[in-house]
C-alpha positions as CSV (number, residue, x, y, z in Angstrom):
1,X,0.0,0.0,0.0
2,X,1.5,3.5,-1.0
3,X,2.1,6.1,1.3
4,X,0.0,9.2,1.6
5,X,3.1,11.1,3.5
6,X,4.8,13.2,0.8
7,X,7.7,15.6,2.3
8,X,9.0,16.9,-1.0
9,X,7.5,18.0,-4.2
10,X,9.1,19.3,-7.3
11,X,6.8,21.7,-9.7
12,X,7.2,23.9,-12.1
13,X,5.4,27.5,-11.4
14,X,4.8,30.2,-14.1
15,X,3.5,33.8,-12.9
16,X,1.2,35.9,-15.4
17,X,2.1,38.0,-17.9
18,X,1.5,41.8,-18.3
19,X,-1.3,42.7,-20.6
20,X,-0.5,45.3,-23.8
21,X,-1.3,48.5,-23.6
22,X,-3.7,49.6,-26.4
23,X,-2.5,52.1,-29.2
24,X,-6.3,53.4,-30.0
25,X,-6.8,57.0,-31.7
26,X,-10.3,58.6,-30.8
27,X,-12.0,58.7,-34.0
28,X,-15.8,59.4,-34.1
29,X,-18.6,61.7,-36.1
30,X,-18.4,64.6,-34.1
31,X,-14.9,64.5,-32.5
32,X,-12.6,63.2,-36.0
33,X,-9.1,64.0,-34.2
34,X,-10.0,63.1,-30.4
35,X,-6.5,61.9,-29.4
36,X,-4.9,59.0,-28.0
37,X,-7.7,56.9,-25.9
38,X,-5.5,53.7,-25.7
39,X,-5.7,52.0,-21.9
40,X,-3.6,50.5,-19.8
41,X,-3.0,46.4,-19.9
42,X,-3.5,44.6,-16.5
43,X,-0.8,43.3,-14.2
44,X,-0.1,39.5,-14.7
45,X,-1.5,37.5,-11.2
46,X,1.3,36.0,-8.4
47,X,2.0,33.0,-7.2
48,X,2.2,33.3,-3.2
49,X,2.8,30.6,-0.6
50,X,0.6,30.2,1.8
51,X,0.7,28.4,5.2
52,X,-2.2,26.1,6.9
53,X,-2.4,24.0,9.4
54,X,-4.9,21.8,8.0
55,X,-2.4,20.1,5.9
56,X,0.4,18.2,7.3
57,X,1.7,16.6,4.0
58,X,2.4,17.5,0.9
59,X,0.6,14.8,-0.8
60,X,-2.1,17.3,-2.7
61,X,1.1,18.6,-4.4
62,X,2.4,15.5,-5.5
63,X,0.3,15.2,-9.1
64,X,0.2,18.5,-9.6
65,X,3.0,19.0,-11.7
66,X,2.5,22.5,-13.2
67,X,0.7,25.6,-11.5
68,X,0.2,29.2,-13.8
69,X,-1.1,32.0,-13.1
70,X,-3.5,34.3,-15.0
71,X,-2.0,36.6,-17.6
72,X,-3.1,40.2,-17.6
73,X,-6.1,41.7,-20.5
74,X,-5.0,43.9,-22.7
75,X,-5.8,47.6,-22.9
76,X,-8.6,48.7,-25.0
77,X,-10.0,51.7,-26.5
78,X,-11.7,54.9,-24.6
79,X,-9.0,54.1,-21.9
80,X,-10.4,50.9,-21.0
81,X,-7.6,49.3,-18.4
82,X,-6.8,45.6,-19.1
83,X,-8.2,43.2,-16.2
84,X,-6.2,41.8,-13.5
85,X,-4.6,38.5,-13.9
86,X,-6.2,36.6,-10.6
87,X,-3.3,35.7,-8.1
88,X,-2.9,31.8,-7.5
89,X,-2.6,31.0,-3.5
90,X,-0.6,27.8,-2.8
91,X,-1.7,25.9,0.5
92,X,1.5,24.5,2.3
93,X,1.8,22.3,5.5
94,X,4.1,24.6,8.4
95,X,7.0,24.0,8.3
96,X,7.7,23.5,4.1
97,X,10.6,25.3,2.5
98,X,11.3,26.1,-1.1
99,X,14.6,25.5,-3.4
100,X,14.9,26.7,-6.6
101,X,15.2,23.2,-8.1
102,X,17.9,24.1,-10.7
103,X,20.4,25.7,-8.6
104,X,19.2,24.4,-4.9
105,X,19.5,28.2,-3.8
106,X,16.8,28.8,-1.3
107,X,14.0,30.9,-2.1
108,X,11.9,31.4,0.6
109,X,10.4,29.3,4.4
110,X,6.3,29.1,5.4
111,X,6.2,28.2,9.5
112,X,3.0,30.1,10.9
113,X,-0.8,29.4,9.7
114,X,-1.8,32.1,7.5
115,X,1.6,33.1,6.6
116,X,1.5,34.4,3.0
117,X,5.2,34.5,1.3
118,X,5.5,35.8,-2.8
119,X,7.2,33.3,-4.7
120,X,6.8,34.4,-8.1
121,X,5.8,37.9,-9.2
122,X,3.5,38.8,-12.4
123,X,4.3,40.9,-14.8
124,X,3.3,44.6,-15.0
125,X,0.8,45.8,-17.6
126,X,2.3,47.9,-20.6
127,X,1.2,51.6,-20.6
128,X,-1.6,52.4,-24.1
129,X,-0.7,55.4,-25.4
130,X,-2.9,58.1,-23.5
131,X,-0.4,58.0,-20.8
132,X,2.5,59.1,-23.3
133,X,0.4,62.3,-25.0
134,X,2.5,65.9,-24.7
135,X,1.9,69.2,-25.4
136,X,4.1,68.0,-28.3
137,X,3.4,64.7,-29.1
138,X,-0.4,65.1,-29.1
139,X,-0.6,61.6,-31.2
140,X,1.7,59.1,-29.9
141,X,1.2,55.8,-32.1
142,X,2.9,53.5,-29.8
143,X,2.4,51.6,-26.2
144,X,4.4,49.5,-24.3
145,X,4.0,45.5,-24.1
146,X,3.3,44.3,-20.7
147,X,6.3,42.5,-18.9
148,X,7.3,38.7,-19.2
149,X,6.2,36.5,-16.7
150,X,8.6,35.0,-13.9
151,X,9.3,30.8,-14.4
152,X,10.9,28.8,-12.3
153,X,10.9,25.1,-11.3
154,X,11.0,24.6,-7.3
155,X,11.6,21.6,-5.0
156,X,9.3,22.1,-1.6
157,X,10.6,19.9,1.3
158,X,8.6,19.7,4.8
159,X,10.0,19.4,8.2
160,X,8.0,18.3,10.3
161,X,7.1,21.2,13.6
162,X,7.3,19.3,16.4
163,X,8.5,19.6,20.5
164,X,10.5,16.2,20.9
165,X,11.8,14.1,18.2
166,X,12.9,10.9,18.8
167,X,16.7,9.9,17.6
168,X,17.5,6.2,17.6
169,X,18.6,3.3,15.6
170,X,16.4,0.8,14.3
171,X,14.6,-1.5,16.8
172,X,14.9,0.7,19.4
173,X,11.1,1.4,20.5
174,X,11.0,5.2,19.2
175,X,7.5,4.1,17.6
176,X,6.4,1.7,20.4
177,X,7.2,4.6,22.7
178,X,4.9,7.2,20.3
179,X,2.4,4.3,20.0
180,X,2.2,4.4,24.3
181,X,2.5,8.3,25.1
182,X,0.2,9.2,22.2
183,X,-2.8,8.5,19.9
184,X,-0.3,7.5,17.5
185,X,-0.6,4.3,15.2
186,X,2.6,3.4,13.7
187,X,3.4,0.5,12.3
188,X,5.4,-1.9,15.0
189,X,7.1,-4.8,14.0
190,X,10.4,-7.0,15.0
191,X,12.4,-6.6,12.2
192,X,14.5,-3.3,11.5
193,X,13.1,-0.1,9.3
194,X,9.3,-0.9,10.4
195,X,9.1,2.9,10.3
196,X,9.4,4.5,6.8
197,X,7.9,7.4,7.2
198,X,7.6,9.9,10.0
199,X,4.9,9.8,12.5
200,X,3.1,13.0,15.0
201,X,1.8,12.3,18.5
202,X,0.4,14.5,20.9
203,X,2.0,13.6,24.3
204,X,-0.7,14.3,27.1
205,X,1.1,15.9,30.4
206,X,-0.1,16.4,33.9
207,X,-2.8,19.2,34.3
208,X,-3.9,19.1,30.8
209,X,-0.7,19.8,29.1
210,X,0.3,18.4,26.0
211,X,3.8,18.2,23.3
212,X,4.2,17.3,20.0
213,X,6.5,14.3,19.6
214,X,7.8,13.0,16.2
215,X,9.2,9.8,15.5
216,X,11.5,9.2,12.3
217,X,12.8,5.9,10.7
218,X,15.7,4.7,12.5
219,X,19.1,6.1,11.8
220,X,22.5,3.7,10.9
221,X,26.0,4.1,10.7
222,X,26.6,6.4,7.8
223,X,23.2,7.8,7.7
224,X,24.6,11.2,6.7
225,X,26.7,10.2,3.9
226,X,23.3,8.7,2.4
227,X,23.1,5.2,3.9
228,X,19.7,3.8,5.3
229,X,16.9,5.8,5.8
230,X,17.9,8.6,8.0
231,X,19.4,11.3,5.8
232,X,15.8,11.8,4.1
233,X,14.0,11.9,7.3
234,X,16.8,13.8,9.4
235,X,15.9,17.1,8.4
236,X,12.4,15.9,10.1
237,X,14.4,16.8,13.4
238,X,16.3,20.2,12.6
239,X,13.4,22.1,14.4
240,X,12.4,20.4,17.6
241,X,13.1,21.9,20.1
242,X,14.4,19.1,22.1
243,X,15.6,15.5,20.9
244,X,14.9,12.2,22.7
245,X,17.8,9.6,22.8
246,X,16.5,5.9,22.7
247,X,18.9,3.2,23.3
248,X,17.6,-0.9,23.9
249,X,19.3,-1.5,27.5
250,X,20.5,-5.0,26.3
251,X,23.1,-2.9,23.4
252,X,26.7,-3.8,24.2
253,X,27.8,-0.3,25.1
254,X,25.0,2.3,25.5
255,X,27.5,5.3,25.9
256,X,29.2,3.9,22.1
257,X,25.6,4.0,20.1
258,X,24.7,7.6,22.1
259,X,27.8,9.2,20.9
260,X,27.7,7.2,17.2
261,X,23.9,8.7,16.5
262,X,25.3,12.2,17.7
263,X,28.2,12.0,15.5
264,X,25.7,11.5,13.0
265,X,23.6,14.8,13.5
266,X,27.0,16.6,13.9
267,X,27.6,15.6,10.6
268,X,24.2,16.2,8.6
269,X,24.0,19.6,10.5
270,X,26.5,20.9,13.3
271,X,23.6,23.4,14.8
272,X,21.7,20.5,15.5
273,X,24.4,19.8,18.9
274,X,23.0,22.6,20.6
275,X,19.6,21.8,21.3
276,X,18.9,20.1,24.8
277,X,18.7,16.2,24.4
278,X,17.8,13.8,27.2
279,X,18.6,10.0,27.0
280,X,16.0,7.0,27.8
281,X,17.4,3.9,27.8
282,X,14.3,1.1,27.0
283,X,13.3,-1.9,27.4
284,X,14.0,-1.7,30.7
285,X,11.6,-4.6,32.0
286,X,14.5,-7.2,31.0
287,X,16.7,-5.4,33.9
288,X,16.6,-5.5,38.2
289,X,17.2,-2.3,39.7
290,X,20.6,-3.7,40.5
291,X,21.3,-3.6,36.5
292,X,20.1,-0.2,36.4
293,X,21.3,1.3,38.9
294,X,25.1,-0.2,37.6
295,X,24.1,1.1,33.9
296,X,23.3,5.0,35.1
297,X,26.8,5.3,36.8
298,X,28.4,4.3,33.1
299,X,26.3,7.0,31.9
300,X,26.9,11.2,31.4
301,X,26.2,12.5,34.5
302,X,25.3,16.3,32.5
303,X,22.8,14.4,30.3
304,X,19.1,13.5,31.4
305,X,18.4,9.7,31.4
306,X,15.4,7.9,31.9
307,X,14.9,4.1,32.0
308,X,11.7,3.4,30.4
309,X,9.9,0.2,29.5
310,X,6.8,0.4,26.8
311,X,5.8,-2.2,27.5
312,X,6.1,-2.3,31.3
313,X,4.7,0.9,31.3
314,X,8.0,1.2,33.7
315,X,9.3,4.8,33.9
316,X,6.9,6.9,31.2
317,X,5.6,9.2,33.6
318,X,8.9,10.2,34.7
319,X,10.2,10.7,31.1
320,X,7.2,12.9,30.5
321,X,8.1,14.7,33.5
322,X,11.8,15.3,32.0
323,X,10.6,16.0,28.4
324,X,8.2,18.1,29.5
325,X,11.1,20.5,32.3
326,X,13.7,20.0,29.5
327,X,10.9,22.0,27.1
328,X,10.1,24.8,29.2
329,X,13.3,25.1,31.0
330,X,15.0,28.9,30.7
331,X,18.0,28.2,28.7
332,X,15.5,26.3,25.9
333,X,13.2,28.9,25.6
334,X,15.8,31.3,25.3
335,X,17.8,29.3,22.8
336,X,14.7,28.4,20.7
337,X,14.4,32.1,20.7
338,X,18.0,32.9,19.6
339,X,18.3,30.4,16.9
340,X,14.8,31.5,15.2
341,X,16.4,35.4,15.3
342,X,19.9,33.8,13.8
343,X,18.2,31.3,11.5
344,X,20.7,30.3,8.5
345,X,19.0,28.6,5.3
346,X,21.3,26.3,3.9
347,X,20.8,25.5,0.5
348,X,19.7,22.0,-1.0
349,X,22.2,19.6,-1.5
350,X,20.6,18.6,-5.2
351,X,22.8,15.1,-5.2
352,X,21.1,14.0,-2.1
353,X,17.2,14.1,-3.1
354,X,15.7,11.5,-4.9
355,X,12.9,12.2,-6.4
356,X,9.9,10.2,-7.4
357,X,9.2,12.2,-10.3
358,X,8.8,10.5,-14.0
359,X,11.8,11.5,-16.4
360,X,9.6,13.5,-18.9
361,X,7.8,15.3,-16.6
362,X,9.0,18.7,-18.3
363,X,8.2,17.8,-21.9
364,X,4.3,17.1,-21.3
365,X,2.9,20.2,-21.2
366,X,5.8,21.7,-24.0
367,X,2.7,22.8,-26.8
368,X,-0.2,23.1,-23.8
369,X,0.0,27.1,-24.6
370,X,2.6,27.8,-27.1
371,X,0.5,31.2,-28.2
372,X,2.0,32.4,-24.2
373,X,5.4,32.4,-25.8
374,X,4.6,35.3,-28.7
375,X,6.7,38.7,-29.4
376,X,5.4,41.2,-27.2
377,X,6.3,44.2,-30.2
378,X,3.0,46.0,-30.7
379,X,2.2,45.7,-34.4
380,X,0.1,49.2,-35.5
């Protein structure tokens, strides 16, 4: 069964062009040498972004391969202005950014509900020839052609807005864990890379508090250099605000995986080191309190750690507890606050998105409006 989770899309957008202006001469019974009457052509319509939180996917993008806007009207006679080309509103999930697909530069970021961003700008409508008649030119017999319209192909990739995102390899209960805390239905299973997609649970806390928690397929050695799953989903994780560390108690060296998985984020993205992380150690129902309490003095004494059992329903309220003072502690808030001030864009490493686009996706719509493509020279 496919997927309805889509976190990129490629399309190809195409603003409106600006209308002609009209070269008219007023010429009627009782008025043979009225003047220039030509009007002005109408502006070409936008393309704008447009954040809402109904959507949490991209997947109403996914077949919809090639979005234009309305070109402008041309001017007409007795200064008649052109109409308006209507503006073209794109509805994004927060959180979505757009490349420009050719070069991977980045263009522009949607994160708030209602946010509106310009992505592509129409062209302005030429000028008839009314608006060039002087005291000495009293029959101009030219206007200007409305400007070109703006193309460009872009590449919009979601990550995912969440509080706590779960970091872990495969195997080690991230979605068991979601499936627990939350309302949350991933897929569980006892064979590696269950999860292939990422999944959003609301984590309820004690008097009637909640967090978002995602979960995101497991990460491997290498995931950073493009091996696995994880350096698709990783940028799933650049904006929590606070990552969970899973690691199954019954690894050979829990301190080895922890620092392998954060050698991995330092090598997809450095900035992601500075957010707060706290480690849960799970399936902690195959261990005594003996075990445990021999496993925490191995462990960093400056990093949170929780032993947890999902299935035991051992130690969640006590991770909630952590997760939930980690998230509102004051040197979070006030990071979260200085990294949104200082964000960086980076732009999109092309070589490292596959996309599930067909090869001649350009070439099908090549003759759909050929006519859009004409000279803009005014003939008289």
């Amino acid at each position: 069964m496919e997927s309805n989770f889509t976190d990129y899309v490629r399309i190809h957008c195409r603003s409106g062009k600006g209308g002609k202006g009209s070269m008219h001469l007023r010429h009627v019974k009782y008025q043979p040498n009225g003047g220039p009457d030509g009007g002005d052509g109408g502006r070409g319509g936008n393309i704008y972004l447009r954040g809402n939180h109904n959507y949490w996917t991209l997947l109403h993008l996914k077949y919809q391969r090639h979005i234009f806007a309305e070109h402008g009207g041309n001017g007409g006679r007795d200064k008649c202005h052109g109409t308006d080309g209507k503006d073209i509103y794109i509805d994004v999930p927060c959180g979505t950014i757009c490349y420009n697909a050719e070069t991977g530069k980045y263009v522009c970021d949607v994160t708030e509900d209602g946010q509106v961003v310009l992505l592509l700008k129409g062209g302005r409508g030429g000028l008839g020839n009314y608006q060039f008649r002087t005291a000495t030119n009293q029959a101009p017999r030219y206007a200007q052609p409305g400007e070109p319209m703006q193309e460009m192909t872009v590449v919009m990739e979601l990550k995912l807005l969440a509080d706590v995102g779960l970091v872990g390899f495969p195997n080690a209960g991230k979605s068991t864990l979601l499936s627990t805390l939350s309302s949350a239905r991933p897929k569980i299973a006892d064979y590696p890379f269950t999860t292939l997609e990422p999944s959003l649970g609301i984590v309820a806390c004690r008097d009637n508090k909640s967090f978002v928690m995602a979960d995101i397929p497991g990460i491997i050695e290498g995931a950073s250099q493009g091996r696995g799953l994880g350096l698709r989903f990783l940028r799933h994780i650049e904006r929590n605000s606070l990552l969970l560390f899973m690691v199954p108690c019954d690894t050979d060296d829990i301190n080895k995986e922890y620092e392998v998985l954060l050698g991995e984020l330092r090598q997809f993205n450095p900035e992601m080191l500075s957010k707060h992380r706290v480690l849960a150690v799970t399936k902690c129902d195959l261990l005594d309190d003996e075990l445990i309490l021999m496993l925490r003095q191995t462990l960093p004494k400056d990093l949170p750690t929780v032993f947890i059992s999902s299935v035991a329903q051992t130690g969640l309220d006590e991770l909630k507890d952590v997760l939930w003072r980690e998230l509102n502690s004051e040197s979070n808030k006030l990071q979260r606050i200085t990294s949104a001030e200082a964000l960086i864009h980076r732009d999109m490493d092309m070589k490292n998105i596959a996309f599930d686009d067909d090869n001649d996706w350009e070439e099908d719509n090549i003759d759909r409006e050929a006519d859009d493509l004409e000279d803009f020279e005014y003939v008289d």
